[in-house]
C-alpha positions as a Python dict, from the first residue, in 0.01 Angstrom:
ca = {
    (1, 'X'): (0, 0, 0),
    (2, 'X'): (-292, -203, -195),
    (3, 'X'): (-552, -13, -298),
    (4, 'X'): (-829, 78, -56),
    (5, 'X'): (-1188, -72, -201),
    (6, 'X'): (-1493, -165, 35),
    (7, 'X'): (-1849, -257, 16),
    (8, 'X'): (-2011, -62, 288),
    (9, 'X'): (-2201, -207, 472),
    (10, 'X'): (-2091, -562, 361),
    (11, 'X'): (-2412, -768, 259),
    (12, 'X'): (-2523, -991, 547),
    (13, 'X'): (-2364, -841, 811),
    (14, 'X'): (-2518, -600, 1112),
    (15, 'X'): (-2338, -453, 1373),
    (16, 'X'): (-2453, -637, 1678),
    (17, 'X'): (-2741, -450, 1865),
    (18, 'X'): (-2603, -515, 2198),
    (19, 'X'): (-2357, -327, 2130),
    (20, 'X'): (-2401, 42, 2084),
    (21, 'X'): (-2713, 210, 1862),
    (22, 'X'): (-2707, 400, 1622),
    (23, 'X'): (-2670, 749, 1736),
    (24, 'X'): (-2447, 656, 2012),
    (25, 'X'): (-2199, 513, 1761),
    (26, 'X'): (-2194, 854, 1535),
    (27, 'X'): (-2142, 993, 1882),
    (28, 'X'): (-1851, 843, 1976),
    (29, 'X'): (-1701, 822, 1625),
    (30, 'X'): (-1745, 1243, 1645),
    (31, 'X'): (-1542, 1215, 2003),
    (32, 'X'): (-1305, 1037, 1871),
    (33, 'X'): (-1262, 1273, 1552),
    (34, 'X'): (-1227, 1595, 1810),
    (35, 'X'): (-964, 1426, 2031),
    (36, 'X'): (-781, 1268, 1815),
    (37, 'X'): (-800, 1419, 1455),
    (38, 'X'): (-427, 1521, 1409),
    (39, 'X'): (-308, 1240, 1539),
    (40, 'X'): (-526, 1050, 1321),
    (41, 'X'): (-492, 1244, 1013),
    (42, 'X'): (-127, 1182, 1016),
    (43, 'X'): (-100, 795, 1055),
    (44, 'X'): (-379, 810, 778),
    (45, 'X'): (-178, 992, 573),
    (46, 'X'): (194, 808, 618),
    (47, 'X'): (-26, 478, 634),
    (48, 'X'): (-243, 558, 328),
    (49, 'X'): (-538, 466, 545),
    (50, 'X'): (-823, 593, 527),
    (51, 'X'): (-912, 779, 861),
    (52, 'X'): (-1226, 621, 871),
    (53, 'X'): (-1109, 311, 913),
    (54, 'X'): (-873, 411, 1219),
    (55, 'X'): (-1117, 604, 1365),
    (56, 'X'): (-1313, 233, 1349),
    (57, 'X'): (-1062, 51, 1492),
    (58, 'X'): (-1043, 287, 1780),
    (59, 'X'): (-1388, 282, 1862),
    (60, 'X'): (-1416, -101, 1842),
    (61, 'X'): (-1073, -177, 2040),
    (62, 'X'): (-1158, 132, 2339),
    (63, 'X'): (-1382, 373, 2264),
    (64, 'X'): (-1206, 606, 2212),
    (65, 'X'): (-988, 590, 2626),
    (66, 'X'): (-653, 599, 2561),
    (67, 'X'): (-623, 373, 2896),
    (68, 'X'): (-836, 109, 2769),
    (69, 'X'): (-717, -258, 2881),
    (70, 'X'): (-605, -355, 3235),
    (71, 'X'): (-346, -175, 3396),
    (72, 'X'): (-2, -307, 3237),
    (73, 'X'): (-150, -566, 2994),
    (74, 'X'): (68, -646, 2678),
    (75, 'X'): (-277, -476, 2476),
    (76, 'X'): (-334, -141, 2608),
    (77, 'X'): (-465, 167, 2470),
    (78, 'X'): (-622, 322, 2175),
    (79, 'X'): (-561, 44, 1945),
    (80, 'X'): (-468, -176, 2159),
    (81, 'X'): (-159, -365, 1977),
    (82, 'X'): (51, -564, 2168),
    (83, 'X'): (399, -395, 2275),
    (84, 'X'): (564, -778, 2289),
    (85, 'X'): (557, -789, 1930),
    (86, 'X'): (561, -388, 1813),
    (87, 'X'): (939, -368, 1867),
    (88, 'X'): (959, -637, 1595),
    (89, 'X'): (688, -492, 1363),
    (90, 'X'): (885, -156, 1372),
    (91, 'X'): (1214, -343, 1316),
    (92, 'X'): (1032, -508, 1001),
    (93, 'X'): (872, -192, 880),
    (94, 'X'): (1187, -2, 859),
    (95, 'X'): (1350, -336, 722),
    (96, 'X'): (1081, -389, 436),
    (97, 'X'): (1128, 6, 336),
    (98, 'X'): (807, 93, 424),
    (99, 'X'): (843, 348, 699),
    (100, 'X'): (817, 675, 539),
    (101, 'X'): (1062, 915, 683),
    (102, 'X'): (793, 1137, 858),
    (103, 'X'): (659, 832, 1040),
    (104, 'X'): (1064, 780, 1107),
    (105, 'X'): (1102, 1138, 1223),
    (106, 'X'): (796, 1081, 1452),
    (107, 'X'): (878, 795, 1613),
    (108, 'X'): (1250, 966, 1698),
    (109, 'X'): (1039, 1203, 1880),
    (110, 'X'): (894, 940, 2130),
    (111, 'X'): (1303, 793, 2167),
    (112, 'X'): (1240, 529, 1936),
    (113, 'X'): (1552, 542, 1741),
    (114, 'X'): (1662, 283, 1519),
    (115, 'X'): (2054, 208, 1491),
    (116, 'X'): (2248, 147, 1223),
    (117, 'X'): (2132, -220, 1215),
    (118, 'X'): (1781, -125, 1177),
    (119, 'X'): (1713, -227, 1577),
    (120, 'X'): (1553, -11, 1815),
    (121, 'X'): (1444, -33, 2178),
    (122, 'X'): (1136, -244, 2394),
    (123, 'X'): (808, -86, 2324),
    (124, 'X'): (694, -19, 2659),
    (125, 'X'): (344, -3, 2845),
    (126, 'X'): (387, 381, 2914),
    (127, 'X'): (447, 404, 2520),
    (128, 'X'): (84, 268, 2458),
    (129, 'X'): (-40, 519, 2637),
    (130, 'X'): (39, 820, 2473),
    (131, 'X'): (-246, 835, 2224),
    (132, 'X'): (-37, 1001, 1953),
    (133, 'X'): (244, 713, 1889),
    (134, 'X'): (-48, 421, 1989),
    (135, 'X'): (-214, 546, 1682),
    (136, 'X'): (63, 599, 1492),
    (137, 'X'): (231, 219, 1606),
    (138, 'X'): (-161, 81, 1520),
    (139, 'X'): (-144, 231, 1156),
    (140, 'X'): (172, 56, 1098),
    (141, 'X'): (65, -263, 1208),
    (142, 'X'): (-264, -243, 989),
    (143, 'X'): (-70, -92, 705),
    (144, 'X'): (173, -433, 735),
    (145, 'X'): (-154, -652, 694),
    (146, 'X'): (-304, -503, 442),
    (147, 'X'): (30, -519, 229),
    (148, 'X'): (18, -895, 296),
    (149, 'X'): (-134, -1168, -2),
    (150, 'X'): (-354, -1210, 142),
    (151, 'X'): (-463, -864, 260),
    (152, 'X'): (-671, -811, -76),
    (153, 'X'): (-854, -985, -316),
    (154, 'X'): (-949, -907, -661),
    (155, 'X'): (-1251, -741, -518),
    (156, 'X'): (-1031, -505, -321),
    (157, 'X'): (-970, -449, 31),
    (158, 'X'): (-1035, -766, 275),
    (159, 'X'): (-1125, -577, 574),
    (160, 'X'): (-1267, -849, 716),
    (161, 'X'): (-962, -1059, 719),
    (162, 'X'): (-767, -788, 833),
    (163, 'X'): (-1012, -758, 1151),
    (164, 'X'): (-992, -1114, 1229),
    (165, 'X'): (-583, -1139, 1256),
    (166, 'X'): (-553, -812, 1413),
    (167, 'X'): (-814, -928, 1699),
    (168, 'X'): (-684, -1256, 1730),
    (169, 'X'): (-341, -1333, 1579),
    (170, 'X'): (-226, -1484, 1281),
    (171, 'X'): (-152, -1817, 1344),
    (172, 'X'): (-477, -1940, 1571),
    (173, 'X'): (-771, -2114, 1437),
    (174, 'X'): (-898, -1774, 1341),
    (175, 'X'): (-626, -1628, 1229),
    (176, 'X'): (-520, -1925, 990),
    (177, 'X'): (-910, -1905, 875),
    (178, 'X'): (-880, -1537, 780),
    (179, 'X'): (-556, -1578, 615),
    (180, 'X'): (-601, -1942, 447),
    (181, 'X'): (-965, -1995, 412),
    (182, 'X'): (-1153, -1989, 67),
    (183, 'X'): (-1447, -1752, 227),
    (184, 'X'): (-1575, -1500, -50),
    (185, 'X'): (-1679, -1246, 171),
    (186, 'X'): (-1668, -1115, 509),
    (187, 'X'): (-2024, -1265, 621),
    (188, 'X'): (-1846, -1629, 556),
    (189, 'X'): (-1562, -1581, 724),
    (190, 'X'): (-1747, -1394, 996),
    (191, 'X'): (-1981, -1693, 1051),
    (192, 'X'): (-1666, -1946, 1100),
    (193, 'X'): (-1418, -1728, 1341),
    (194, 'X'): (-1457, -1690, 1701),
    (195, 'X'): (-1733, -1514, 1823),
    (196, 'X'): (-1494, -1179, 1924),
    (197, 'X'): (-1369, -1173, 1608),
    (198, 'X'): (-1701, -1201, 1437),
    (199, 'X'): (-1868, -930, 1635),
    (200, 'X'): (-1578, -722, 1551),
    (201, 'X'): (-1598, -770, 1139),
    (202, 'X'): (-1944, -685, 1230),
    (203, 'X'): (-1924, -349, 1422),
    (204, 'X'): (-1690, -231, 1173),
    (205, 'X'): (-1838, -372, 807),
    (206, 'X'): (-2188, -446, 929),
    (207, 'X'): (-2499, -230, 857),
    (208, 'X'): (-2499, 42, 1149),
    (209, 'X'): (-2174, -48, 1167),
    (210, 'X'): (-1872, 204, 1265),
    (211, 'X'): (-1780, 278, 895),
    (212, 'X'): (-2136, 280, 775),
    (213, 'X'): (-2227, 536, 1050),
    (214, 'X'): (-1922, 680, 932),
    (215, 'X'): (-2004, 683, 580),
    (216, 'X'): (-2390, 803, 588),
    (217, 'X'): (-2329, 1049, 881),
    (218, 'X'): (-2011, 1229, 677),
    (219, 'X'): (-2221, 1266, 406),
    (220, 'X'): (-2529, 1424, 618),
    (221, 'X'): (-2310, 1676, 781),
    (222, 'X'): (-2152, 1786, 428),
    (223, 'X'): (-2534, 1832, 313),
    (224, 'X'): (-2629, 2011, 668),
    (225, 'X'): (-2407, 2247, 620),
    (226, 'X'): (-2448, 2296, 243),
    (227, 'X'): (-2812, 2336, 337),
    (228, 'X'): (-2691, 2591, 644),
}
């Protein structure tokens, strides 16, 4: 896993204010901590993600409803990933030697067993779901862009590339501008991919953003309750 570096929030870049403000973001981002945080805490620690930024992606893909989507839609869920391809992206995880064996272990538990040629069975709608393996399967996915050349620059972590081909794909008009472009920073390339996939870069990097909220309102609890 490439090291995790980010500019928070990323210069140029606001979190769209039709979204949600301010307070209601911090409010959902603490929902989403209390329901989830186990589940969380583990794919951040066998993905070497930082919770923060799962915790973003959740609130950005379904705030935090683990039924998000429309009923049996290929992208369902917390993270909504897309079970036509996550059979493959678990087949190439395990492949590439990158599944740890608790996220192994973990995945057993759901039935998704791997044989001895490294194949396992269809990811299935109910499978998305469960919030528990969706966050898990999500982490993966991330974790397998990050790792990619173009995941990182020598500035560190390229969030904002990441964003763009997990929203849209990699091989669109977006995704080949995340992946291919020459854009320095994330307010370039969000100004030249689609409008979802702008918005998104900007309700995760942007000021007010979910990891900025994140970020400022972490550190104001710690001090609350120092102060307390």
């Amino acid at each position: 896993m490439a090291e995790i570096s980010l500019r928070i929030p990323e210069a140029g870049l606001v979190s769209p204010s039709n979204w949600l403000t301010r307070p209601q973001l911090s409010a959902l981002l603490v929902e989403i901590d209390k329901k989830y945080h186990n589940y969380i805490g583990f794919a951040s620690r066998t993905s070497r993600i930082p919770r923060e930024i799962i915790m973003s992606f959740i609130a950005v893909e379904s705030g935090g409803n683990p039924t998000a989507g429309a009923s049996g839609h290929p992208t369902q869920g917390l993270m909504q990933w897309n079970r036509e391809y996550a059979k493959s992206q678990l087949e190439t995880e395990l492949a590439q030697g990158r599944m740890s064996p608790a996220e192994k272990s973990k995945l057993a538990e759901f039935g998704i067993i791997f044989d001895s040629k490294g194949k396992t069975r269809a990811i299935t709608n109910a499978d998305q779901l469960k919030p528990e393996l969706n966050i898990l399967i999500g982490s993966i996915i991330l974790g397998q862009l990050i790792d990619t050349n173009w995941g990182t620059d020598a500035n560190g972590l390229r969030l904002d590339r990441i964003i763009s081909v997990y929203n849209a794909g990699a091989f669109g008009d977006t995704g080949k501008k995340a992946r291919l472009g020459k854009h320095k920073n994330a307010s370039e390339l969000a100004a030249d991919v689609n409008p979802i996939s702008s918005a998104y870069i900007k309700k995760i990097l942007g000021k007010d953003g979910a990891l900025h909220v994140n970020k400022e309102d972490s550190i104001q609890k710690l001090l609350d309750a120092f102060k307390g």
